[in-house]
C-alpha positions in Angstrom: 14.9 256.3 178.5 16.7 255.2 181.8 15.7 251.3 181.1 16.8 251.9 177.5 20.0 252.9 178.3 20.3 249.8 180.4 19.3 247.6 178.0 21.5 248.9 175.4 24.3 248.8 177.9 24.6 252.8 177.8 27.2 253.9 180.5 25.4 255.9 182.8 25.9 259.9 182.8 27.3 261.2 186.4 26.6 264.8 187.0 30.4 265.6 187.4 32.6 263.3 185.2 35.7 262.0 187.0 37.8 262.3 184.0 38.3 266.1 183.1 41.2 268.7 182.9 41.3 271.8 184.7 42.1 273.8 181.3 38.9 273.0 180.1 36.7 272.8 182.9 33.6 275.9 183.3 33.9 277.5 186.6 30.7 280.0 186.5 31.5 281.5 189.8 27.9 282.4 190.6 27.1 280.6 193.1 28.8 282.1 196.2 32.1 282.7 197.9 34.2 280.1 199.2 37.3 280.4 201.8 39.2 276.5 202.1 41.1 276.0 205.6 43.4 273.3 205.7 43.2 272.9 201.7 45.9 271.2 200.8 46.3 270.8 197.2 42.8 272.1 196.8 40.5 268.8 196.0 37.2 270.3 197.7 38.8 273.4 196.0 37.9 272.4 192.5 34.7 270.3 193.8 33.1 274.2 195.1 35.1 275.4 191.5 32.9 272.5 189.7 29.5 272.9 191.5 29.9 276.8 190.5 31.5 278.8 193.5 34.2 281.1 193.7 36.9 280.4 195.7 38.8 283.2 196.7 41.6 281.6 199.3 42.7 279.3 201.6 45.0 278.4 204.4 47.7 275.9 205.1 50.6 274.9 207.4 52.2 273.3 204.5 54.6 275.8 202.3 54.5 272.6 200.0 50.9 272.5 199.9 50.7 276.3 199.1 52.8 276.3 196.3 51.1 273.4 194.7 47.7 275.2 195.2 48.9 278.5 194.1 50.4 277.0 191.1 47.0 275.3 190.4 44.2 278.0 191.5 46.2 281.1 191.7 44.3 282.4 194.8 43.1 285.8 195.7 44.2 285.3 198.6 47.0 282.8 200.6 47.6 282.2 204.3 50.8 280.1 205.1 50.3 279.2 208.6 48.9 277.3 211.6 44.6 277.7 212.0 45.2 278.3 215.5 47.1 281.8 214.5 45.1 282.3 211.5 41.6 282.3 213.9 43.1 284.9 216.2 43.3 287.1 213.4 42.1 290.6 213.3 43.5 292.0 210.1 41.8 289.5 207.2 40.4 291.0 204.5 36.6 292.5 204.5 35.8 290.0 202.0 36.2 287.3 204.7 33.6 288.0 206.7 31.4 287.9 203.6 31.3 284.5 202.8 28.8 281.9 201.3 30.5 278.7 202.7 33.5 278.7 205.2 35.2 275.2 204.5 37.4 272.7 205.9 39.2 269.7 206.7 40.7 269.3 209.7 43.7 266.8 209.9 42.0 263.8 211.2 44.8 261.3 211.9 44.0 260.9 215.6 41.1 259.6 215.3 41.5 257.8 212.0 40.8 253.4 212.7 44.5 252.8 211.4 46.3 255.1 213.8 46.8 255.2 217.9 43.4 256.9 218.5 43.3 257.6 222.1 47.0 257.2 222.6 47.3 260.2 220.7 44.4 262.4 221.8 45.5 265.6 223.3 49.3 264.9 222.9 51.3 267.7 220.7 52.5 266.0 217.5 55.3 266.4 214.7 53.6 266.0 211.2 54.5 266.5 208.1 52.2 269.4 207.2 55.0 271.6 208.5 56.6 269.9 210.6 55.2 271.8 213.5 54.3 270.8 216.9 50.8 270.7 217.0 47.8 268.8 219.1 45.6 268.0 216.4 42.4 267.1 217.9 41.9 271.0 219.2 42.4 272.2 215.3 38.6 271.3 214.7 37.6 273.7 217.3 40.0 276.1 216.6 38.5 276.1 213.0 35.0 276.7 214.2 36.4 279.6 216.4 37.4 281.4 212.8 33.8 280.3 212.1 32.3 281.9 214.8 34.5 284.9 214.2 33.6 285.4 209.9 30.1 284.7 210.6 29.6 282.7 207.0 26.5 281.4 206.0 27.2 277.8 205.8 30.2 275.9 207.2 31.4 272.7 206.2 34.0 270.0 208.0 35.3 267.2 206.8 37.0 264.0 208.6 37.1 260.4 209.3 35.1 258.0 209.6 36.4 256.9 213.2 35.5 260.0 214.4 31.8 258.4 215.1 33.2 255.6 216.3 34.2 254.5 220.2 35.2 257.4 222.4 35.8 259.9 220.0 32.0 260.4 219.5 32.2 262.4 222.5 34.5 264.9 220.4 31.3 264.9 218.1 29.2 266.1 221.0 31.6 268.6 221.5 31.9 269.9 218.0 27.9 270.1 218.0 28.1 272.6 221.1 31.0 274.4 219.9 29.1 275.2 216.2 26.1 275.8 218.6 28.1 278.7 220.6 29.3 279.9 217.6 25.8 280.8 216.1 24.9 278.3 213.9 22.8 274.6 213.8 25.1 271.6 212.9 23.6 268.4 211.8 26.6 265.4 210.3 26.7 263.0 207.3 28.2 260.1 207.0 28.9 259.8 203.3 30.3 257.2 200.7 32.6 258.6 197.5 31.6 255.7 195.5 28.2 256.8 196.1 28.7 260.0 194.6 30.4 259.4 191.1 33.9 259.2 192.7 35.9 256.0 191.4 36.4 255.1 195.1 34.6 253.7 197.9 36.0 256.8 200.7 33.7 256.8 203.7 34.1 260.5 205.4 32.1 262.4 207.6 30.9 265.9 207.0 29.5 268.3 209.4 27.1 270.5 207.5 26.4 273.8 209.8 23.8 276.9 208.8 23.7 280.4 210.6 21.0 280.6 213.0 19.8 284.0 211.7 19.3 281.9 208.3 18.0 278.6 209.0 14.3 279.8 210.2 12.9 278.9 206.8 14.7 275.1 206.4 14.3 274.0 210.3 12.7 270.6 210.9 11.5 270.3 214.3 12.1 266.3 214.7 10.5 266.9 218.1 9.7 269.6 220.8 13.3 269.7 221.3 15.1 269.3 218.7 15.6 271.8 215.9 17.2 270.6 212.3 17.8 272.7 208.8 16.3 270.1 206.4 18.8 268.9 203.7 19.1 266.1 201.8 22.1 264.5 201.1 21.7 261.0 200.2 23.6 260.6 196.8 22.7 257.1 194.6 25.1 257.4 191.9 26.1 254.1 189.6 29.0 253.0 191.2 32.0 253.0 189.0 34.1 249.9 189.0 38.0 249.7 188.7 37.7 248.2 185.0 36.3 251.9 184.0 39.3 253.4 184.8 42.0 250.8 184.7 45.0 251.7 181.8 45.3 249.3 179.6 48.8 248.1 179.7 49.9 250.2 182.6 53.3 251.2 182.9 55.4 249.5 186.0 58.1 252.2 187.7 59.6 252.6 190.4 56.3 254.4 191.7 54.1 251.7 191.5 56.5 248.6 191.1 56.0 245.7 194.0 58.4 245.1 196.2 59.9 241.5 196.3 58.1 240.8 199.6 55.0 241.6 197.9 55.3 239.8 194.8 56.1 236.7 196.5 53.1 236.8 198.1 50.9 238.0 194.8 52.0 235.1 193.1 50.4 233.2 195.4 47.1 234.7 194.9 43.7 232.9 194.9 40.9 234.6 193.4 38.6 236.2 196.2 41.6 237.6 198.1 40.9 240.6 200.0 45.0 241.7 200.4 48.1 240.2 200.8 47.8 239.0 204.2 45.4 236.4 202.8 48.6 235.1 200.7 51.0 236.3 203.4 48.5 233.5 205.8 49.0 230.9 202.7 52.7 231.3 203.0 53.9 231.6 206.6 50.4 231.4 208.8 50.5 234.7 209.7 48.2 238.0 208.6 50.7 240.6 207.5 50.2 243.0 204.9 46.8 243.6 205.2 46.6 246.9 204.4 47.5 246.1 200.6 43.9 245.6 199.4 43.6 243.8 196.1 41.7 246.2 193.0 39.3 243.7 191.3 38.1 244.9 187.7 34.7 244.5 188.8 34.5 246.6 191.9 35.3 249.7 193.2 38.8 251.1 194.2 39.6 250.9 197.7 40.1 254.2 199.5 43.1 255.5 198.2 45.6 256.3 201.4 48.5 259.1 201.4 51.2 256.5 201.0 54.0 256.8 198.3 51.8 255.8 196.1 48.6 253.8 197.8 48.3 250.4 199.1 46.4 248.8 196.6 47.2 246.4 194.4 45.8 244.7 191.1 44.7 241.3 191.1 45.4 240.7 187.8 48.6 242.6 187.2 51.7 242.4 189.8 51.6 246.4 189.8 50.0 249.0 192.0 48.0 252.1 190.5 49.5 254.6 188.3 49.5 258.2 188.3 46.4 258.3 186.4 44.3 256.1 187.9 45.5 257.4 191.1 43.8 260.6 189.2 40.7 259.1 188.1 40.4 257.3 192.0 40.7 260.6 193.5 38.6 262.6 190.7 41.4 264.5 190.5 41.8 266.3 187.0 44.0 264.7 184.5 46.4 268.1 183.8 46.5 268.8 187.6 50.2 269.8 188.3 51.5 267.9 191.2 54.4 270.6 191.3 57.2 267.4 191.9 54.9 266.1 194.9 53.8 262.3 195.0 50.6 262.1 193.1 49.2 259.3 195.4 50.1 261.3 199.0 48.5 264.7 197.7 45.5 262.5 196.5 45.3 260.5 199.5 45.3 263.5 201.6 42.5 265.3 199.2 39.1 265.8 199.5 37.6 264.0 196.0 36.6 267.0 194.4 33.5 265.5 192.7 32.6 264.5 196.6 32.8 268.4 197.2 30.9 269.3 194.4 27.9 267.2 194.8 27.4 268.6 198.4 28.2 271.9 197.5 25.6 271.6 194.3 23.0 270.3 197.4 23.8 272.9 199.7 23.3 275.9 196.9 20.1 274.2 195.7 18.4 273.7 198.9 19.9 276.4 201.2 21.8 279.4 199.8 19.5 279.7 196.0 16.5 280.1 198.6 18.2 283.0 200.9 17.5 286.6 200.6 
């Protein structure tokens, strides 16, 4: 059937569908209990919703953020304020400490490729999550310290790619001792959206942690030393190119309109252009603008960045993406209400929810279905 599909040019079937509306969508809420930390406008929120889970609150610094989520998931229950108060906490609610998956996503800008990096480590920090003073490289370990402090079954952490890269992989050792204090084996994916039935090629890590007093049945011993749950995660979905989800005649506005230092340089475009500092080289010699990637039909959306509204720009079309193929990009649903927020930043800053899903979906199959 699989080659006949193929032959008859059949477009191939994704386990979640990227295009879909939170009014219609199934949530079965039988597969576990979910808390979200740092959740933003709740992308892995409606990937744990997808794969089946119940999610029954989260936590933010962002009073924007809460209000869009509320509007959106109307949670049982709603924490506005900083992880580092919200782990010290004594007073949570029973339900809490009875969770299936504890998740998170720790804001990840200091060790992101594009920003300072080491210049910022361990330096307290203005954001706009709140616009609080904050040194965002401890927030990871203040997470796991609410980890260690609910005791759920499985956690799971979200960030950059950058984070395995240079120096900061010693943060990664640390993580990995922190999880191990607090009870539980950690093991970390690197993982690709586009991979996965997202719309978008979004490289992110995940650390993937199970409570020791649970993992005895799913340890692989890769030597004497070394003790692993087993899980697989490798994900080898059709990629879905930019054509799939394009809009045909899509509207310009003052969202997603160029500006006149960007057009000049589109219009001098050559086919195979990675961004505009390719044209910005043809025009002046130098390398500007290189973080406007050109979207070709025929590949896959560049990772979609919590600009105004994204970087990337059509090669074909002097525009930048819409609303709904900011949507579709992000796998975010098409009725979603963005609550007067900038579609493309609450995307940029989201978890894909189908990315959620399909490691949720993994880590119900192989781990919790199989504990007593």
């Amino acid at each position: 059937p699989n080659i006949a599909n193929a032959v008859l040019g059949a477009v191939p079937v994704h386990k979640f569908p990227y295009n879909w509306n939170l009014k219609d969508a199934i949530f079965t809420k039988d597969k576990g209990k979910v808390f979200s930390c740092f959740a933003c406008g709740g992308g892995s929120t409606m990937g744990y919703k997808l794969a089946g889970f119940d999610v029954i609150g989260h936590n933010d610094i962002d009073k924007k953020m809460i209000e869009v989520y509320k509007l959106n998931h109307n949670p049982k229950y709603s924490f506005l304020e900083s992880i580092t108060t919200f782990a010290k906490r004594k007073d949570l609610p029973k339900e809490l400490y009875e969770l299936d998956i504890l998740d998170g996503s720790p804001p990840c800008s200091s060790f992101s490729m594009a920003g300072n990096r080491e210049k910022d480590w361990g330096k307290e920090k203005i954001f706009r999550e709140g616009q609080e003073l904050q040194v965002l490289d401890t927030l990871f370990f203040d997470f796991i310290d609410l980890a260690k402090e609910l005791q759920p079954k499985v956690v799971v952490a979200e960030n950059v790619k950058g984070l395995l890269m240079g120096d900061a992989k010693q943060y990664v050792i640390k993580i990995y001792k922190e999880f191990d204090k607090a009870g539980y084996y950690c093991q970390h994916f690197l993982l690709d959206a586009s991979k996965m039935g997202v719309p978008q090629k979004r490289e992110r890590v995940f650390f993937i942690a199970l409570r020791k007093d649970l993992a005895q049945p799913f340890l692989h011993f890769a030597d004497m030393f070394t003790e692993v749950p087993k899980i697989d995660l490798n994900f080898n979905e059709p990629e879905i190119k930019f054509g799939e989800i394009k809009q045909k005649n899509g509207l310009i506005n003052k969202n997603n309109k160029l500006a006149n230092s960007e057009k000049i340089r589109w219009d001098l475009r050559q086919f195979g252009d990675s961004s505009l500092a390719d044209c910005d080289f043809r025009l002046r010699g130098k390398n500007s603008f290189f973080n406007q990637s050109f979207i070709y039909n025929d590949k896959v959306l560049q990772t979609l960045t919590a600009t105004k509204i994204g970087w990337n720009i059509l090669f074909d079309e002097p525009r930048k993406c819409t609303d709904l193929e900011f949507c579709f990009g992000g796998s975010y649903p098409k009725d979603y209400d963005f609550n007067d927020n900038e579609p493309g930043y609450l995307i940029g800053m989201s978890v894909p929810p189908i990315m959620t899903a399909q490691i949720a979906s993994n880590i119900y199959e192989q781990w919790l279905s199989k504990i007593k």
